[in-house]
C-alpha positions in Angstrom: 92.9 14.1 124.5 91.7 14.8 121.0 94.5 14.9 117.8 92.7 15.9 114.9 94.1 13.4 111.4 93.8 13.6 108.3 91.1 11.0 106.7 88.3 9.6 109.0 89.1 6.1 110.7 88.8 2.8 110.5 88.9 0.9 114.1 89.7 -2.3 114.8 87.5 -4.0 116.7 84.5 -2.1 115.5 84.5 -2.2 112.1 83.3 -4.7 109.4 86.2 -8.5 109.6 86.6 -7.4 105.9 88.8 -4.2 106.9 90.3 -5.6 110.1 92.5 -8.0 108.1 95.7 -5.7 108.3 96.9 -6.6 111.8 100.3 -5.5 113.3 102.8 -8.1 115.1 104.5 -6.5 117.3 107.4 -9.2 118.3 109.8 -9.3 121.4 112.5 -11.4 120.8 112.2 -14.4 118.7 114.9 -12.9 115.9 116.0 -16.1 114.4 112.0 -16.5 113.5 111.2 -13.3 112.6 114.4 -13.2 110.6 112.6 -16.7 108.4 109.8 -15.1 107.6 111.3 -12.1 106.5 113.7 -14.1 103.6 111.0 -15.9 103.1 108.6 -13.4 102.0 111.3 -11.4 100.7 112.1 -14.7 98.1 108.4 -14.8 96.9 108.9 -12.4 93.8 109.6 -14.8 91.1 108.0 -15.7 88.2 107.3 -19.0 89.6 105.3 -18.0 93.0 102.1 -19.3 93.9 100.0 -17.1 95.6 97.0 -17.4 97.9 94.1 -16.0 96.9 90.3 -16.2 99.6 87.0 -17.0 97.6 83.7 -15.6 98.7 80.3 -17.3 97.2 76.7 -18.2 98.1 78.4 -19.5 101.5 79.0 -16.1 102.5 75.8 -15.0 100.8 76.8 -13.5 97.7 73.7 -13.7 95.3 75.3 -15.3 92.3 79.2 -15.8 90.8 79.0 -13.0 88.2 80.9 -10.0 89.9 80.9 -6.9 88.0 81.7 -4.2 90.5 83.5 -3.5 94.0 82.9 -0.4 96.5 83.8 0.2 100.2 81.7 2.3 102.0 83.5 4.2 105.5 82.3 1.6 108.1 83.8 -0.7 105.9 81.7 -3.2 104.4 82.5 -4.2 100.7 79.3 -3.5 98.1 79.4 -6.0 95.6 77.8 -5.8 92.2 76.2 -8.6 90.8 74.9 -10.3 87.3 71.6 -10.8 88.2 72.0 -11.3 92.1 71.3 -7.6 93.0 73.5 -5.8 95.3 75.3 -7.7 98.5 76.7 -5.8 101.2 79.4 -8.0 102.6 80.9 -7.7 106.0 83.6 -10.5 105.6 81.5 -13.4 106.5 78.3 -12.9 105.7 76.0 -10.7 102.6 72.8 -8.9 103.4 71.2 -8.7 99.7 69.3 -5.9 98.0 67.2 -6.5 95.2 64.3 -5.0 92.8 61.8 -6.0 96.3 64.1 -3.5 98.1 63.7 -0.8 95.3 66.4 -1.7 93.2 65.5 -1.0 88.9 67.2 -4.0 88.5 69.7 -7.0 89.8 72.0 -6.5 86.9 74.5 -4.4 88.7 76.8 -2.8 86.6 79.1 -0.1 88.8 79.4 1.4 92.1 81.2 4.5 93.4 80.9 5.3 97.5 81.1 8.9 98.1 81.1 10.1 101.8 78.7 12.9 100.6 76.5 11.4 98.6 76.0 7.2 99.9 76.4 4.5 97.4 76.0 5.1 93.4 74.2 2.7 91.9 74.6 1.9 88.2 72.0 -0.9 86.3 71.3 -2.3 83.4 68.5 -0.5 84.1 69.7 2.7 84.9 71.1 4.6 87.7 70.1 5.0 91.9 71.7 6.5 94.9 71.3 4.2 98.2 70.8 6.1 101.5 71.1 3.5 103.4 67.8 2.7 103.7 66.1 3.5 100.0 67.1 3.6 96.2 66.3 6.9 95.2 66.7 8.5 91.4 65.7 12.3 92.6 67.2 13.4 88.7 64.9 11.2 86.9 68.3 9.6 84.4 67.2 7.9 81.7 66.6 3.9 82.3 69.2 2.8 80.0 71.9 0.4 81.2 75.2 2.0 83.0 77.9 1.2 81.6 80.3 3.1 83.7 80.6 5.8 86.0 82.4 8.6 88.0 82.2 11.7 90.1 84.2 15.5 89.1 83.3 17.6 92.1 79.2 17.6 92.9 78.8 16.2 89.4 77.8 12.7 88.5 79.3 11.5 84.8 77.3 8.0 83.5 78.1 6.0 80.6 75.1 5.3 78.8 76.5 3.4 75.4 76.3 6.0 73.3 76.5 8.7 75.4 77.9 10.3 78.8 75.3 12.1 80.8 75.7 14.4 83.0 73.9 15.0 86.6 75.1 18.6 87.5 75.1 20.1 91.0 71.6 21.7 90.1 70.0 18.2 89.5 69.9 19.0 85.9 71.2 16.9 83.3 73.4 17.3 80.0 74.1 14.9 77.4 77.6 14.9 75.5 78.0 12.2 72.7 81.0 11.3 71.1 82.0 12.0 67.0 80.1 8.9 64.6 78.2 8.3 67.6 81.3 6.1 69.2 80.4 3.3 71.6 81.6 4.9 75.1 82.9 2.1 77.9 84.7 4.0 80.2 85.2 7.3 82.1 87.7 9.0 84.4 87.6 12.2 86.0 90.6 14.0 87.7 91.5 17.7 86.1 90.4 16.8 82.7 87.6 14.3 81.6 88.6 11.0 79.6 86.2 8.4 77.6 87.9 5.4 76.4 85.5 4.3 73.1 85.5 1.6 70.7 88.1 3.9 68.6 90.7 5.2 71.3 90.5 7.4 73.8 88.7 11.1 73.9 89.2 14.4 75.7 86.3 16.8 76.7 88.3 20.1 76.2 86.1 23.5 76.0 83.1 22.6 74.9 84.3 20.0 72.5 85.9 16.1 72.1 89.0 15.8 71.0 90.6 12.4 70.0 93.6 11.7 72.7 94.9 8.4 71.4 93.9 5.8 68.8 93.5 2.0 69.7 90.2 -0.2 69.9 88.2 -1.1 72.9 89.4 1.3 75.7 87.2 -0.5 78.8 89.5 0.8 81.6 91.4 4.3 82.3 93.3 5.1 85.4 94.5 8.3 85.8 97.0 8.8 89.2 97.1 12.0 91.2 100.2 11.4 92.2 102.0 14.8 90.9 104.8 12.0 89.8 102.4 11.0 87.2 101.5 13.8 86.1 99.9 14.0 83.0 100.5 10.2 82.3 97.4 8.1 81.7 97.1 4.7 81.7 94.1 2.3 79.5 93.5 -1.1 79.0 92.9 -1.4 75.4 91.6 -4.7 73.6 95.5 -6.0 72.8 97.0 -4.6 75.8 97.8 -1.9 78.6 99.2 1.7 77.2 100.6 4.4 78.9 99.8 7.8 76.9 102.3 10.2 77.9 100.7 12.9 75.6 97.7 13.4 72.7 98.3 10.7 70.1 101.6 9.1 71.7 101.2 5.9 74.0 103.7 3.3 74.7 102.8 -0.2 74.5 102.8 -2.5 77.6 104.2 -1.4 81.1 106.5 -4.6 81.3 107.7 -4.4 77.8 111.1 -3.9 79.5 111.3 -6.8 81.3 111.8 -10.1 80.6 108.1 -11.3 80.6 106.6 -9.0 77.7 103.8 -11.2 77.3 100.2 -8.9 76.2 97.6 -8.2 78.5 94.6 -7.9 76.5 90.7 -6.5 77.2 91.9 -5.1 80.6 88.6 -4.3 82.4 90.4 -2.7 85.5 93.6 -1.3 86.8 94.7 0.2 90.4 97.2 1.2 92.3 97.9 -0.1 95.5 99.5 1.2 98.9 102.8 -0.2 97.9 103.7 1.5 94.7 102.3 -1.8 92.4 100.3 -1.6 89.8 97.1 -4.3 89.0 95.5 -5.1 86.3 92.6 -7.0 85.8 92.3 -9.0 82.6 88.9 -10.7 81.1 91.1 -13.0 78.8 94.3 -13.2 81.0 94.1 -12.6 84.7 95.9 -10.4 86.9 98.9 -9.0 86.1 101.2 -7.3 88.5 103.2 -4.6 87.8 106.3 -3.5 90.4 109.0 -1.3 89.6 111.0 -1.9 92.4 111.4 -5.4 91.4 114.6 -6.5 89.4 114.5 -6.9 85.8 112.6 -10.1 84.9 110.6 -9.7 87.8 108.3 -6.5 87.9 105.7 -7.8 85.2 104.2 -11.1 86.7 100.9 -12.7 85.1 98.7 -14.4 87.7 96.2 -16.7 86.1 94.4 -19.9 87.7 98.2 -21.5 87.9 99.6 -19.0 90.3 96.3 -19.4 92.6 93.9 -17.0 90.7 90.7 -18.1 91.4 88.8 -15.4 89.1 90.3 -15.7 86.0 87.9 -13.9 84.2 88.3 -10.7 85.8 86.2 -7.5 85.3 87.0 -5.4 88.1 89.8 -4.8 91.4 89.6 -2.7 94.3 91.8 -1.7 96.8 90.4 -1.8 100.2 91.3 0.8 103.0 93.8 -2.1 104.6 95.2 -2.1 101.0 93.9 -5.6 100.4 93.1 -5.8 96.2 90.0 -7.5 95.9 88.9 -9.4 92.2 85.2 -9.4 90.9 84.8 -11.2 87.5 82.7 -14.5 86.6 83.8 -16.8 88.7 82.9 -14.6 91.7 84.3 -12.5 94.6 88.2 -12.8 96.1 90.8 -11.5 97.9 94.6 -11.7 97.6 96.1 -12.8 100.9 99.7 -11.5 101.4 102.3 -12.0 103.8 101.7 -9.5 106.1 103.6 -9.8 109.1 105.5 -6.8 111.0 107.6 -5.9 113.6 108.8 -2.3 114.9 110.8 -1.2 117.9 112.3 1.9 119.2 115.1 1.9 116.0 112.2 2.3 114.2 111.3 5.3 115.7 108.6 3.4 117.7 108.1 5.4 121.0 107.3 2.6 123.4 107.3 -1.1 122.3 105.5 -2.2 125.2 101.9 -1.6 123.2 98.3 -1.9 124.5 96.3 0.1 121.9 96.5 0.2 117.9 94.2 2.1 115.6 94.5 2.3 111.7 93.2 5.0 110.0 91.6 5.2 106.8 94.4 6.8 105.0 96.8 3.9 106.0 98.5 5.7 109.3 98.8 3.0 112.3 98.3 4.7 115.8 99.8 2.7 118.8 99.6 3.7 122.4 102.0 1.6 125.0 102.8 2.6 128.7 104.8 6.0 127.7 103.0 7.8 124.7 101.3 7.9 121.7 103.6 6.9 118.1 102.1 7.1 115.0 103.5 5.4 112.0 102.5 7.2 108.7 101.8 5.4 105.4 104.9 6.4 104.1 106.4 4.5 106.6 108.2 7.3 109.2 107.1 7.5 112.6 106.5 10.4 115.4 105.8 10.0 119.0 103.8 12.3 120.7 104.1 12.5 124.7 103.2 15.1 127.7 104.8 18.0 125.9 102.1 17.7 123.0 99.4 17.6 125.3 99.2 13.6 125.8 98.5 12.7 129.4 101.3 10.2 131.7 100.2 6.5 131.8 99.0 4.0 130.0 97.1 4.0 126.8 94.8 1.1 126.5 92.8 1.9 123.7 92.4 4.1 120.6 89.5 5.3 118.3 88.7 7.4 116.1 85.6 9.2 115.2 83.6 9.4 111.7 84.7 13.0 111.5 88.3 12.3 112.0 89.4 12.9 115.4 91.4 10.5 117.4 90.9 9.6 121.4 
């Protein structure tokens, strides 16, 4: 049978060790142990936790420590941005390395973005190539200046080039926008509207023409949700500290302001948001910093530097894989923060048959298991629906489940 899903799929099994990390446990009895764990990872919330964090270096083949920049392409294996190193595809053990004898301009790496219709963007101190997965190309001839940052708005690529955001339009053609008192540019987003954070605030590219969004100094990182919740609502790492601008010229100092740890969270290179609602950001001077409403007061602002675990201190970017793993680039090299991540689901969850043979996790987070009496799929929200003979799904065992590159599930 053939169910048609949402997002194409990552299998376990045959996909790169670093996106097969999120395993399900699917328990039969042992309560009292299961039970153990469950307080126990429930506790770990306080100020006071230590947490576990898995270092990858020359061991593993990556080039050099200096990490500037994290990608995932859709068979899963992590791109990793170097300072000097080139570009190392990593699989979870082990880096092939591309360099300026593969076609690279240069092994300063400086950004990545994977796009499923266009490979791997390249950004350099050097300038800017797309990777087809055999060849660096530059079919748009940008100028060989370094890349400071960059995005995608439709068929359009945006590049921060210092001084200036140029434009690669669908056409191949390219425009330059610059800001007011030729501005140092650092950042870009691009959602409905296009941002710049600058040395002097934040800008907004509205009809032709900038206009100044918010004042503050040093605005190296912008994330701006599409969740309709937070709508509107933009969030930049500034040189003193994180601000949410809720509108043209107001922003509100510091997400955890309202909690007992108001500490600052200065030069914040990167910020995400991960699978469970939290919020990350990555700190050159400070560390991580995690950010969970659903905590208790006291307890959802919580600074992770080198005595919680961190073993990048220095951070300059995060990335949250498809198994919702946040991975941490900066100069002391590539990690990954390991969770407790242990589960267990029956029938009062919804779960069709607990007697499972096949699982499949999609890239869009939805877990597919297959037992002796149907198909169940659990959605990333966290509700489940079986599927038996009266959707089509033949009697008898499952023992395995896949999903193709263009989405569809056997």
């Amino acid at each position: 049978m053939r169910l048609q899903t949402a997002m194409p799929t990552m299998v376990l099994g045959n996909i790169a060790p670093a996106v097969k990390s999120r395993i399900l446990a699917l328990v039969k009895g042992y309560h009292n142990i299961f039970l153990f764990l469950l307080l126990f990872c429930s506790s770990l919330t306080g100020i006071g936790q230590q947490y576990f964090f898995q270092s990858y270096g020359q061991k593993e083949g990556i080039p050099v420590s200096t990490v500037n920049d994290i990608a995932e392409d859709e068979l899963g294996f992590m791109w990793v941005a170097t300072e000097g190193g080139g570009l190392a595809r990593f699989d979870g053990q082990n880096s092939v390395v591309y360099t300026t004898e593969n076609g690279l301009p240069s092994n300063y790496v400086t950004s990545l973005i994977f796009r499923h219709d266009k490979g791997l963007l390249v950004g350099t101190d050097k300038g800017f190539r797309f990777f087809n997965g055999q060849t660096f190309e530059d079919p748009f001839n940008v100028p060989s200046d370094r890349v400071f940052d960059m995005c995608t708005h439709g068929d359009s690529i945006l590049l921060v080039l210092r001084r200036s955001l140029v434009i690669v339009l669908p056409n191949g053609e390219l425009e330059t926008l610059e800001l007011p008192d030729n501005q140092e540019i650092m950042s870009v987003a691009c959602a409905k509207d296009l941002f710049v954070g600058a040395s002097d605030g934040l800008w907004k590219y509205e009809e032709g023409d900038w206009v100044k969004w918010w004042e503050g100094r040093n605005v190296r990182s912008i994330f701006i949700p599409e969740n309709e919740n937070y709508s509107g609502t933009i969030q930049v790492g500034a040189a003193d500290d994180v601000y949410l601008i809720l509108r043209k010229g107001v922003g509100v100092k510091n997400l955890s302001s309202g909690t007992l740890d108001t500490e600052a969270h200065p030069d914040v290179r990167d910020i995400v948001h991960d699978n469970y609602g939290r919020w990350w950001y990555g700190s050159y001077q400070r560390g991580l910093r995690r950010y969970d409403a659903s905590q208790q007061d006291g307890y959802r602002g919580v600074t992770i530097t080198e005595e919680q675990g961190l073993s990048t201190p220095k951070v300059r970017c995060l990335f949250v894989s498809s198994d919702g793993r946040i991975w941490i680039g900066g100069l002391s090299g590539l990690s990954r923060l390991v969770e407790p991540d242990l589960f267990r689901y029956t029938s009062e969850d919804g779960l069709g048959d607990e007697r499972v043979h096949a699982l499949c996790v999609t890239r869009n987070g939805d877990w597919w298991m297959g037992g002796l009496s149907g198909l169940s799929r659990k959605s990333i929200k966290g509700d489940f629906t079986t599927y038996d003979e009266s959707d089509g799904v033949p009697s008898g065992l499952i023992f395995d489940i896949t999903e193709t590159q263009d989405g569809d599930l056997w």
